[in-house]
C-alpha positions in Angstrom: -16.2 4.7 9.0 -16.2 6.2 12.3 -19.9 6.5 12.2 -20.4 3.0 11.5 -18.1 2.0 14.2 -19.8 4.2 16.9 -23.6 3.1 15.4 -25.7 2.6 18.3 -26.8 -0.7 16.8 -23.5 -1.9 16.8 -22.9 -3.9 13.6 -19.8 -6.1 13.1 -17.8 -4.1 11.0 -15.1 -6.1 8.4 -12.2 -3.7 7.8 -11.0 -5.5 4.0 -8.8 -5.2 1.4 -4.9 -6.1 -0.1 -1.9 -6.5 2.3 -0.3 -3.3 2.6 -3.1 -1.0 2.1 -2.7 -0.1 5.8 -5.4 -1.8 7.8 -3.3 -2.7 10.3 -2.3 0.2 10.8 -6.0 1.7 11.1 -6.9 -0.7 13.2 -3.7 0.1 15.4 -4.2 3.8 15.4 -7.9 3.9 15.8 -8.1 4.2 19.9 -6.7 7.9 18.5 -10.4 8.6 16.9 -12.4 7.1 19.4 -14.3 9.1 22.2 -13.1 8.7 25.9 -16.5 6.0 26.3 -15.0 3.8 24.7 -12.6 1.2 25.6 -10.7 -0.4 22.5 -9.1 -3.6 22.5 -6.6 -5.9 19.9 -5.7 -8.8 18.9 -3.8 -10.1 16.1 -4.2 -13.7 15.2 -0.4 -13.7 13.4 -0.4 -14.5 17.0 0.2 -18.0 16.7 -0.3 -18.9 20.5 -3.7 -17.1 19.7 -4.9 -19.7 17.2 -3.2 -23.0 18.2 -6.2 -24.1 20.3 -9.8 -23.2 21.8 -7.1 -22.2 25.1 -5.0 -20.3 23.0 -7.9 -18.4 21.8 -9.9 -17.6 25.1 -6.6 -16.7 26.8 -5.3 -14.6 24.3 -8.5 -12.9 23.9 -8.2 -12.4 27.9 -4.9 -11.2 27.7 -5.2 -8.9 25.1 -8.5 -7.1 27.0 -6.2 -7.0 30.2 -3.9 -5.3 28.2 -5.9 -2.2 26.6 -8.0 -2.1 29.7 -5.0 -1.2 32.0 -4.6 2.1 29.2 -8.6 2.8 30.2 -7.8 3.0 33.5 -9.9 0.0 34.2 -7.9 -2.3 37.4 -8.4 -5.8 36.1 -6.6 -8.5 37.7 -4.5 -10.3 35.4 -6.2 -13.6 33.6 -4.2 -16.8 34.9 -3.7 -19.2 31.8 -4.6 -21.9 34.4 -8.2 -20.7 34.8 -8.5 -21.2 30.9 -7.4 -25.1 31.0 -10.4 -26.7 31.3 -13.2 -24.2 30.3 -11.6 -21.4 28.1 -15.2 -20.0 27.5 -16.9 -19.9 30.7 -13.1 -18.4 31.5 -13.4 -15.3 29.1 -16.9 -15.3 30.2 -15.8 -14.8 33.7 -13.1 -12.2 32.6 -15.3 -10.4 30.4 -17.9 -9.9 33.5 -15.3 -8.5 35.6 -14.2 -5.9 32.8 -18.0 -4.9 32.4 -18.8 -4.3 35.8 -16.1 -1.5 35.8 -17.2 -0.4 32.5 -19.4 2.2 33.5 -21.5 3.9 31.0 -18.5 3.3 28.5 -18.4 0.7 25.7 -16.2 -2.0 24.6 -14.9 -2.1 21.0 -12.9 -5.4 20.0 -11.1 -5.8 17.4 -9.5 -9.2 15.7 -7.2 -8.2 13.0 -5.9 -10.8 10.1 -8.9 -12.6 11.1 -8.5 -15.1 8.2 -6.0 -16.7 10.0 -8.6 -18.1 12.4 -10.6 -19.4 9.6 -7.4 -21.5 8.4 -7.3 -22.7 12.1 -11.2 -23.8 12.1 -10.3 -25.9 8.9 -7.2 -27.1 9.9 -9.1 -28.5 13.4 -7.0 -26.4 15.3 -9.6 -24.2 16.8 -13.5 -25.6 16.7 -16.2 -23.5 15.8 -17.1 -23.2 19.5 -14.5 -19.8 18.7 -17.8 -19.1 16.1 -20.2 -19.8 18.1 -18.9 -17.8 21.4 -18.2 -14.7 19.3 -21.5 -14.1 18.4 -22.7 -15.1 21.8 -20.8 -12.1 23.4 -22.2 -10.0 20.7 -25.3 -11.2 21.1 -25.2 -10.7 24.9 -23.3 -7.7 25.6 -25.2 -5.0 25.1 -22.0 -3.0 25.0 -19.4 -5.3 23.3 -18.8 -4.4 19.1 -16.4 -6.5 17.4 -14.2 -5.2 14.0 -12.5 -7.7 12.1 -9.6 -7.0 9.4 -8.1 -9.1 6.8 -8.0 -9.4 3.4 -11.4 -11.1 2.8 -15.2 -10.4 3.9 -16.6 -12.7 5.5 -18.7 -13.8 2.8 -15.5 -15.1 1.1 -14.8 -16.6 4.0 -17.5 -19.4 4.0 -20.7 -20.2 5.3 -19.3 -20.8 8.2 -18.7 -17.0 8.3 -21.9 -15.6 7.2 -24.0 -17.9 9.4 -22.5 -16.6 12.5 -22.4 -13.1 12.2 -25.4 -11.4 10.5 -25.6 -8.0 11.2 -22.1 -7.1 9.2 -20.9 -4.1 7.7 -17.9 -4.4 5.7 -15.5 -1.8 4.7 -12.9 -1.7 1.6 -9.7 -0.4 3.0 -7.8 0.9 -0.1 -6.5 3.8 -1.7 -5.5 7.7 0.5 -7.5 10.6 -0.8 -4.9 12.8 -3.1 -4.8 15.3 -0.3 -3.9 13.0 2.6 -1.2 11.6 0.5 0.3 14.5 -0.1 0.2 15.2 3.6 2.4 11.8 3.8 4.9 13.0 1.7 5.4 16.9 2.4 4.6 16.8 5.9 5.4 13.1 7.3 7.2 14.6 10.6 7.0 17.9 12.3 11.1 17.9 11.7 10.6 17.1 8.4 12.6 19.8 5.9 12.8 18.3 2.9 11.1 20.1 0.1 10.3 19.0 -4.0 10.8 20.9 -7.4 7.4 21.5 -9.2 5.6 18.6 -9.8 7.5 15.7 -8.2 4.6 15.1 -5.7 2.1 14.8 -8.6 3.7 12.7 -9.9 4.6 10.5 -7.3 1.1 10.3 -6.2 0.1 9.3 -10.3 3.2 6.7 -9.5 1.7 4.8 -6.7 -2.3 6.1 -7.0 -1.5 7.0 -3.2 -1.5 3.6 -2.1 -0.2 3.5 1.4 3.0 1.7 1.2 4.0 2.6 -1.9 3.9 6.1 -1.3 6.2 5.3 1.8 8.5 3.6 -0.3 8.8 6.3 -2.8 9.1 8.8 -0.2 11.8 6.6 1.7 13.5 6.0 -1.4 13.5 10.2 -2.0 14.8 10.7 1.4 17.7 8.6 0.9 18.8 9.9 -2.0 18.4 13.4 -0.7 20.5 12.7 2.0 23.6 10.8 -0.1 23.6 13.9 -2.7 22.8 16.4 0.3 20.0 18.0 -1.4 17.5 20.2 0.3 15.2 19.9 -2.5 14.8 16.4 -4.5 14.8 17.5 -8.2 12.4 16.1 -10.7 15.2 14.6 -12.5 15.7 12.2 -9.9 12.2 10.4 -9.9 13.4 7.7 -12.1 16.8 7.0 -9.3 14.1 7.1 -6.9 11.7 4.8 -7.9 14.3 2.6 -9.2 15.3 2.3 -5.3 11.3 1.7 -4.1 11.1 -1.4 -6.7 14.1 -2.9 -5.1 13.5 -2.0 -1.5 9.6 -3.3 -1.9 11.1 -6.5 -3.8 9.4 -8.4 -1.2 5.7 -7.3 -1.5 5.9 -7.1 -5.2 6.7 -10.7 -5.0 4.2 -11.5 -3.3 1.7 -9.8 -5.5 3.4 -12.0 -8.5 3.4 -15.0 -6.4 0.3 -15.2 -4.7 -2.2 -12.5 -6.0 -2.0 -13.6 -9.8 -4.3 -17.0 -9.1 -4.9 -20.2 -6.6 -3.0 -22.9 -8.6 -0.2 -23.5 -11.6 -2.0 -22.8 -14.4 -4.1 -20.2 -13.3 -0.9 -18.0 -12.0 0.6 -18.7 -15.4 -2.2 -17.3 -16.5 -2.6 -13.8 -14.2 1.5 -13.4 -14.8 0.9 -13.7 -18.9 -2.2 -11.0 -18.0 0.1 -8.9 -16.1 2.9 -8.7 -18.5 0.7 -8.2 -21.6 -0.8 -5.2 -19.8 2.7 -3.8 -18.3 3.7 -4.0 -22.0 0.3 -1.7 -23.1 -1.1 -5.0 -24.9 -4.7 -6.4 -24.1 -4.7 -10.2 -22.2 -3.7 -12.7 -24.6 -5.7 -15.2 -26.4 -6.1 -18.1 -24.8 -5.8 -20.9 -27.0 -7.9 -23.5 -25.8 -11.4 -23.6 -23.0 -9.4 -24.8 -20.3 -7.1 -21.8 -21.1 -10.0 -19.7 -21.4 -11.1 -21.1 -17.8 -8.1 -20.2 -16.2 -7.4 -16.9 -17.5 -10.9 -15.8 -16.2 -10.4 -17.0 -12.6 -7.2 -15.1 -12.8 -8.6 -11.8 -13.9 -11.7 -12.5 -11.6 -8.4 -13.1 -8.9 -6.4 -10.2 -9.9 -9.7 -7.9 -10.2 -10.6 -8.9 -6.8 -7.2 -7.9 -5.6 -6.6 -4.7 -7.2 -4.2 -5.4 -9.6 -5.4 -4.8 -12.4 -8.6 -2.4 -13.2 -11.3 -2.3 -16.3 -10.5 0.5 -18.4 -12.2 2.0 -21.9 -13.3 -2.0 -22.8 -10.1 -3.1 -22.0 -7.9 -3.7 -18.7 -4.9 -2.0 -17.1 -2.9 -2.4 -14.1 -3.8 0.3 -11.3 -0.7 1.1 -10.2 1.5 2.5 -12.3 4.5 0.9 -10.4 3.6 -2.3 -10.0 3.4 -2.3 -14.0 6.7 -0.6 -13.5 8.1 -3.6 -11.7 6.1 -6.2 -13.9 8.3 -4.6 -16.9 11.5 -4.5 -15.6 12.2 -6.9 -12.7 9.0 -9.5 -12.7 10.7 -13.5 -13.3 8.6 -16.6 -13.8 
């Protein structure tokens, strides 16, 4: 990933994948990994200021560049909302001019996280597709500007719209941790961190949650706590089922959301994706549909809950890839 992001050819890179798989947080860390030549600016368009207009947008852009620049070291004068009133893009034109010419020999790396938010925007009329069209324009005439975008979609999925604008795009599948780095996350989360496992607990923890990011913080909250109450130096194996018990309830929130808006885009196909999900928690294959329109809409919501991760092919058949979300599909999912 790195590579591609520092590729001299500069590609737009789409960082995608399901909420809660941590690209956010990538994103948010990655000034860490980069060299000193490059300067690294964000913006998040849950930023609602950021998408209510063409203003919003070229200000909030500004700001956010004023912002990361001052941790460069670059002395940028502060953008005046004012100068964005009547032409936001010759105004972020103006700004980004004045941040290049103390650029140096260093580079500028931008990145727009939950970038599917702007797309909503562009249908909704609240942004035009000037923000399109002035996006690829810097890229196009900056020989030192990259842009990364994050969400949960590629731009493909996105629209034409999308796809016609940018061109030269690389995308990225943010999902699971390598085995290793999850156990990292677990046995080493802190340099004060002294809390120690019995023989295979971290196993199978990271079988539990396939070392998905937030689950594995959940579990390993949910260990901590318990630790702590029984005073415990070293959680037992015993106490996997209290702990995990603890994660479903404290992570009731995203696990609704998976049930809510993951299992398809309308009523009948999420009646559909919940009756997959079940059938599958419960070690059964889908169920038969009993008409074509059934038929229909249990496909879009396995093509859905494919897309999404949910659920994984398997020996001919289909499974759920985490082993807790089937966990809470058993025990705490209601229609």
């Amino acid at each position: 990933m790195m590579r591609l992001l520092l590729d001299r050819g500069r590609p737009t890179v789409v960082v995608h994948g399901p909420r809660r798989f941590g690209k956010s947080s990538f994103l948010r860390q990655l000034p860490r990994l980069l060299p000193i030549d490059v300067v690294y600016a964000f913006e998040s368009a849950q930023n609602s200021a950021f998408r209510e207009s063409d203003r919003g947008f070229c200000f909030g852009l500004a700001r956010a560049l004023y912002r990361d620049s001052q941790a460069a070291g670059l002395a940028l004068a502060a953008p005046e909302r004012r100068d964005f009133r009547e032409e936001p893009f010759g105004a972020l034109d103006d700004y980004l001019d004045q941040l290049e010419q103390q650029l140096g020999e260093r580079s500028l790396l931008l990145a727009l996280d939950e970038f599917e938010l702007i797309g909503q925007a562009l249908e909704t009329g609240s942004l035009s597709l000037r923000v399109l069209d002035h996006l690829r324009y810097m890229i196009q005439h900056r020989s030192r500007l990259a842009l990364i975008f994050g969400g949960l979609n590629t731009l493909a999925e996105l629209g034409p719209n999308w796809t016609n604008y940018f061109i030269n795009v690389q995308p990225l599948e943010m999902l699971y941790l390598t085995p290793q780095a999850a156990r990292d996350l677990l046995e080493n989360p802190d340099p004060q961190f002294n809390l120690r496992y019995e023989a295979s607990v971290v196993e199978e923890i990271l079988c539990l949650t396939r070392c998905q990011p937030y689950l594995l913080q959940a579990m390993g909250a949910a260990m901590v706590n318990l630790a702590n109450r029984a005073k415990w130096q070293t959680f037992p194996l015993a106490q996997l089922s209290a702990a995990s018990d603890e994660a479903l309830q404290a992570g009731a929130i995203y696990f609704q959301e998976l049930w809510n808006n993951y299992t398809g885009t309308n009523a009948d196909e999420v009646r559909a994706g919940r009756a997959i999900l079940r059938a599958l928690a419960a070690g059964q294959p889908p169920p038969e549909p009993a008409d074509a329109s059934e038929h229909n809409h249990q496909q879009q919501a396995l093509a859905r809950l494919l897309r999404y991760h949910l659920v994984e092919r398997s020996n001919g058949g289909y499974q759920i890839e985490i082993p807790l979300v089937a966990q809470w599909v058993r025990e705490r999912a209601v229609d």
